[in-house]
C-alpha positions as CSV (number, residue, x, y, z in Angstrom):
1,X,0.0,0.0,0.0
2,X,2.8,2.2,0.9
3,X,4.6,1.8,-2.3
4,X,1.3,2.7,-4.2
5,X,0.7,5.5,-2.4
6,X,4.3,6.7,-3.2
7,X,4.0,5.9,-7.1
8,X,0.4,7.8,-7.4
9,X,2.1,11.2,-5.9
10,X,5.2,10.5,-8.1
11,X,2.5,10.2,-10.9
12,X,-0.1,12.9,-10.4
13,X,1.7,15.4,-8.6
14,X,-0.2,15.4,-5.8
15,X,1.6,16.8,-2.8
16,X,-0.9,14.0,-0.3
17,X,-1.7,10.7,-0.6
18,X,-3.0,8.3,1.6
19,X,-5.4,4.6,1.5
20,X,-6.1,1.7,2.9
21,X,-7.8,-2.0,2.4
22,X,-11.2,-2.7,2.0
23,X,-12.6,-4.8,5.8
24,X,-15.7,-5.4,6.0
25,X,-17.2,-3.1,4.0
26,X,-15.5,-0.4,5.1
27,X,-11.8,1.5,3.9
28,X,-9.4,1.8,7.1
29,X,-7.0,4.1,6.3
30,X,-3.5,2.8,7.4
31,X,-0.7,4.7,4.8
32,X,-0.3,8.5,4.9
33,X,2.3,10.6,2.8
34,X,2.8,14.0,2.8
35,X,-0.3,15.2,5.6
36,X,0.3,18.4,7.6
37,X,-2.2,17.6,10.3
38,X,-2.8,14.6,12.0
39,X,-6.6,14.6,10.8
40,X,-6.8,11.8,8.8
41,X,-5.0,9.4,11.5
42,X,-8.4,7.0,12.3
43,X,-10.1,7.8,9.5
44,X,-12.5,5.1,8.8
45,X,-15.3,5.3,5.3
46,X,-18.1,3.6,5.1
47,X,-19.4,2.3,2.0
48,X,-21.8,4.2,-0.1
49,X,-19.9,7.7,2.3
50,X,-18.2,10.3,1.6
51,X,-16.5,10.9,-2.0
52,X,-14.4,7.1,-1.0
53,X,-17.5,5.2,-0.2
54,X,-19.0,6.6,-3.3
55,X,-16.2,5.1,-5.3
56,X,-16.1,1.9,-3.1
57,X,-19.4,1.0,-4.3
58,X,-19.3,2.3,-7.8
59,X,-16.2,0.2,-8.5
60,X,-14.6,3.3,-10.4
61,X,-13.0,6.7,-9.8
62,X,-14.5,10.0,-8.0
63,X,-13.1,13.1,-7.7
64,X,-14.3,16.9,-6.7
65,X,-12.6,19.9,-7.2
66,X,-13.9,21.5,-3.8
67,X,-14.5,19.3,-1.0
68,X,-16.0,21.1,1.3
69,X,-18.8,22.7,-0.8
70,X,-19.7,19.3,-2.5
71,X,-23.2,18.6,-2.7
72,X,-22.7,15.7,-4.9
73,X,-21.2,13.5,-1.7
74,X,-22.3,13.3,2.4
75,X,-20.0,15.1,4.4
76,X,-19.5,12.7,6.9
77,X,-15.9,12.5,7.3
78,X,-15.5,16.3,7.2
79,X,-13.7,16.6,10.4
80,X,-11.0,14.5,9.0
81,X,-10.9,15.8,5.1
82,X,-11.6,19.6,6.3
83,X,-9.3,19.1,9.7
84,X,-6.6,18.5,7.5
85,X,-7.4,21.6,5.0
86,X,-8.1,19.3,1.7
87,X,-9.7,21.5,-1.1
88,X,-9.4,19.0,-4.1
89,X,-9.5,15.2,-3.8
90,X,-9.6,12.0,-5.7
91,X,-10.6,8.8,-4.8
92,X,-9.8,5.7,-7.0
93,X,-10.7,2.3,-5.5
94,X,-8.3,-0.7,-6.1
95,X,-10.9,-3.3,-7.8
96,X,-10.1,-7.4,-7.8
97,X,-12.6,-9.7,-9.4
98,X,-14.9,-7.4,-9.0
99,X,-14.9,-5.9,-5.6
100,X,-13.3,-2.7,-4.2
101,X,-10.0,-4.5,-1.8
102,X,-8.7,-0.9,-1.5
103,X,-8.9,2.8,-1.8
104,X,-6.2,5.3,-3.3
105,X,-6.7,9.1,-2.4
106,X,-4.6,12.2,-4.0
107,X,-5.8,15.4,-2.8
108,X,-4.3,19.3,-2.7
109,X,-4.9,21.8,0.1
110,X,-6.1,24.1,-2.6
111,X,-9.4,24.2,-4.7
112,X,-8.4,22.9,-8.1
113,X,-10.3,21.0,-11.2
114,X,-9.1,17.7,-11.2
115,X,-9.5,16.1,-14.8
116,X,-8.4,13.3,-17.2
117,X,-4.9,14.4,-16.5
118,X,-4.4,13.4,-13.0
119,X,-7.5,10.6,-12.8
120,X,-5.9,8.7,-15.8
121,X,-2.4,7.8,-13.9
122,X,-4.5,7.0,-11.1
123,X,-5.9,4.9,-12.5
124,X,-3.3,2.8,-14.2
125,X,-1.1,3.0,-10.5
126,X,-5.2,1.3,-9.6
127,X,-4.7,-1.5,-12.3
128,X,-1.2,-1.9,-11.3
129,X,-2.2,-2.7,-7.8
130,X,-4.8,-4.6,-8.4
131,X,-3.0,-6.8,-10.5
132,X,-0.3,-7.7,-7.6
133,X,-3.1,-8.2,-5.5
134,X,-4.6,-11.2,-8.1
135,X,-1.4,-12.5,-8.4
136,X,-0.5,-12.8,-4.5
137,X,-4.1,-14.5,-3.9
138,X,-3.4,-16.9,-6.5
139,X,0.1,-17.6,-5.0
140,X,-1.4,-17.5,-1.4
141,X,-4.2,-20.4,-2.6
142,X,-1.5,-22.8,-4.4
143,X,1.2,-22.4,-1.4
144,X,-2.8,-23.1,1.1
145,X,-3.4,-26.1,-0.6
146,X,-0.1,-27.8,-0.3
147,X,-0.8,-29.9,3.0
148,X,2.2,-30.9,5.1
149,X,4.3,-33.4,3.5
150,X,3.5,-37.0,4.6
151,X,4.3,-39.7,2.1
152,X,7.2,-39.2,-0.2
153,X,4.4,-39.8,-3.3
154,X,2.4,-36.8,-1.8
155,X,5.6,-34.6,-0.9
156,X,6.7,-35.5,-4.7
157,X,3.6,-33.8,-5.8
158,X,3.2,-31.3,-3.2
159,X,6.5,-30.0,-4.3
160,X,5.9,-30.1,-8.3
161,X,2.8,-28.3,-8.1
162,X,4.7,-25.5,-6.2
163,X,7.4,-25.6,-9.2
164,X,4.5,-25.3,-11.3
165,X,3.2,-22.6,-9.1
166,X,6.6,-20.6,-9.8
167,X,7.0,-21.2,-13.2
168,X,3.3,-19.7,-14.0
169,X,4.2,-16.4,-11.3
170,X,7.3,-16.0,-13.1
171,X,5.7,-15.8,-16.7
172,X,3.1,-13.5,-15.0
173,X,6.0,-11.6,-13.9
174,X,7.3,-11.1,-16.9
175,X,4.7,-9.8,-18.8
176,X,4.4,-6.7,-16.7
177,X,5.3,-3.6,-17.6
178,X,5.6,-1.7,-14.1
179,X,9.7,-2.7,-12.7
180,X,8.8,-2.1,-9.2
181,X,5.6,-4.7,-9.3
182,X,7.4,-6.7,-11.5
183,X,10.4,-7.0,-9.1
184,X,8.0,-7.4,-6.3
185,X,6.8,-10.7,-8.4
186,X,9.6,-11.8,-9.2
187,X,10.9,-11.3,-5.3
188,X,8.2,-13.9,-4.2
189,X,8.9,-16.2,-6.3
190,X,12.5,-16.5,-4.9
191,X,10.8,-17.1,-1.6
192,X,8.7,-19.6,-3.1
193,X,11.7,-21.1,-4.1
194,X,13.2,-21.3,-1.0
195,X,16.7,-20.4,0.7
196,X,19.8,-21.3,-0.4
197,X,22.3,-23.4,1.2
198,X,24.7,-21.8,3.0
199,X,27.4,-23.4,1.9
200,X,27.4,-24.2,-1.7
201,X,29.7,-21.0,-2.4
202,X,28.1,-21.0,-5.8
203,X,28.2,-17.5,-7.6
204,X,26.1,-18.6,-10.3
205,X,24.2,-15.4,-11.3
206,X,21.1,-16.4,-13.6
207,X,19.3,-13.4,-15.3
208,X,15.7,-13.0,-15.0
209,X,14.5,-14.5,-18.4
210,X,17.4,-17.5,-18.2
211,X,15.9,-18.4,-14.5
212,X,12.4,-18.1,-16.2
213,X,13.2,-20.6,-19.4
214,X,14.8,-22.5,-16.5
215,X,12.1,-22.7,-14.4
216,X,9.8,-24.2,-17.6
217,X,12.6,-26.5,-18.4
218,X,12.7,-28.2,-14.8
219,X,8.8,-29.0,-15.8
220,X,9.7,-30.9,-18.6
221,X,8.7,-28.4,-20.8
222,X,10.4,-28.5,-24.6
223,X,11.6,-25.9,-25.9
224,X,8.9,-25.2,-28.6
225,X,6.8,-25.1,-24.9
226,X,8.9,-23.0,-23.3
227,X,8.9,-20.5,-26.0
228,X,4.7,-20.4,-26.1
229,X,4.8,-20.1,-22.5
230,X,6.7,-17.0,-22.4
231,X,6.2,-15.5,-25.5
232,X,9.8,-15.8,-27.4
233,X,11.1,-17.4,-30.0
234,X,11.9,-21.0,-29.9
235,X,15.7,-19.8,-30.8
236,X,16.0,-17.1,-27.8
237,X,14.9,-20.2,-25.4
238,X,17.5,-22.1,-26.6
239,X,20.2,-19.3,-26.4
240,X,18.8,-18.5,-23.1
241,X,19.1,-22.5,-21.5
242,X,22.8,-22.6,-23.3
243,X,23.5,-19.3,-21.0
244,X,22.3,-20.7,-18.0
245,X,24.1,-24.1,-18.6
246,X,27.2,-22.3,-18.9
247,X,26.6,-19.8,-15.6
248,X,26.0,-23.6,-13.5
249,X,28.8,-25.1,-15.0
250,X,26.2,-27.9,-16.7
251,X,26.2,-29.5,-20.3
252,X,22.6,-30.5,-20.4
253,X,19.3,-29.2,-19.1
254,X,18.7,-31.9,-16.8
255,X,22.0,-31.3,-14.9
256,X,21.8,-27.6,-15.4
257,X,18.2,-27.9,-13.2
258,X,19.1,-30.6,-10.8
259,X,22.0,-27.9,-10.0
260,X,19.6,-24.5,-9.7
261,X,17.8,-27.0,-7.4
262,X,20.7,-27.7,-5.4
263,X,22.0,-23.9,-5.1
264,X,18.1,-23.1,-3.8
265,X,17.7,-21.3,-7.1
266,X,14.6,-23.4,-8.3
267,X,12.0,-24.9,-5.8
């Protein structure tokens, strides 16, 4: 939430931010940046109130260019808004599968028209969000329904469906546009992974896309696979698998996996 808050100022300009997840039917504010007051500290919206609950429920973006003389909102949460001096403010909810999960404000102390111009990168920081958020649930479900290991057959595969888990993040991963989400992404799917042994001294160093066409490889995956999967050419996959055989020290793909695995690079 914090980062989002920081990439909507860098985006619109706004000089305060602030948001905070959707809980039963309600936005708690938790992240602040910028305030000059400590008015907003608390702040709770209900749905369907204030220029936030409006949005909340309308599943899309709502703005006024003068808070305080609004008619178009309730003014329940003027003590808070108005405590703090806020002239102009936006409200742009966070939507996944079709519910609010979170709501992004950008406001200025002074009266100003807020148009296309700032609600537009709003927006798309929104989308951004929202999209992390799909991808963490889906993670969240896969790693839920691994059970605790009890036969070697069900630990087997337990622990291929969670290579599976981190190829498919991984190709999600890469088809973002947004390098902070992405390297958040790619981040949890080293912890998916898991540690690395302390001792192998390795300094194998894979790049992103060679540890993706890895990851597919250790699935089986040919290389005509590989290259639908991520959306390359069949070539590039092979160029990229030859690079990462060479950065493990491996002459085939089998070895050059079972050694990723071994260095904690791979699940």
């Amino acid at each position: 939430m914090s980062a989002a808050l920081r990439d909507l100022a860098e985006r619109t300009r706004f000089p305060l931010v602030f948001g905070g997840f959707v809980d039963d039917g309600a936005v708690r504010v938790s992240v602040i940046h910028g305030s000059r007051t400590r008015s907003l500290q608390g702040l709770v919206v209900q749905s369907g109130r204030g220029l936030g609950g409006q949005a909340m429920t309308q599943l899309g973006p709502r703005m006024t260019p003068d808070y305080g003389s609004s008619r178009a909102i309730t003014h329940d949460y003027d003590s808070h808004v108005l405590g703090e001096g806020i002239g102009a403010l936006l409200a742009v909810p966070v939507v996944v599968a079709g519910r609010s999960r979170g709501m992004l404000y950008a406001g200025t102390w002074a009266r100003s028209g807020i148009g296309d111009v700032s609600a537009a990168p709003a927006m798309r920081v929104a989308r951004d969000f929202a999209s992390e958020l799909r991808i963490r649930d889906e993670v969240e479900r896969r790693v839920a329904a691994l059970a605790p290991p009890t036969p070697p057959a069900e630990h087997a595969a337990q622990r291929e469906r969670l290579r599976e888990s981190v190829a498919e993040l991984r190709s999600i991963a890469a088809q973002i546009e947004d390098p902070v989400l992405r390297e958040r992404l790619a981040a949890l799917g080293r912890r998916l992974a898991g540690p690395a042994p302390a001792a192998s001294g390795h300094g194998a160093r894979l790049a992103p896309r060679e540890l993706d066409v890895l990851a597919w490889a250790a699935l089986g995956s040919t290389n005509a696979e590989i290259a639908q999967a991520l959306a390359l050419k069949e070539g590039t996959v092979k160029s990229y698998l030859q690079s990462a055989m060479s950065k493990l020290d491996a002459s085939t793909r089998h070895a050059a996996v079972a050694k990723a695995r071994s260095l904690g690079i791979l699940p």
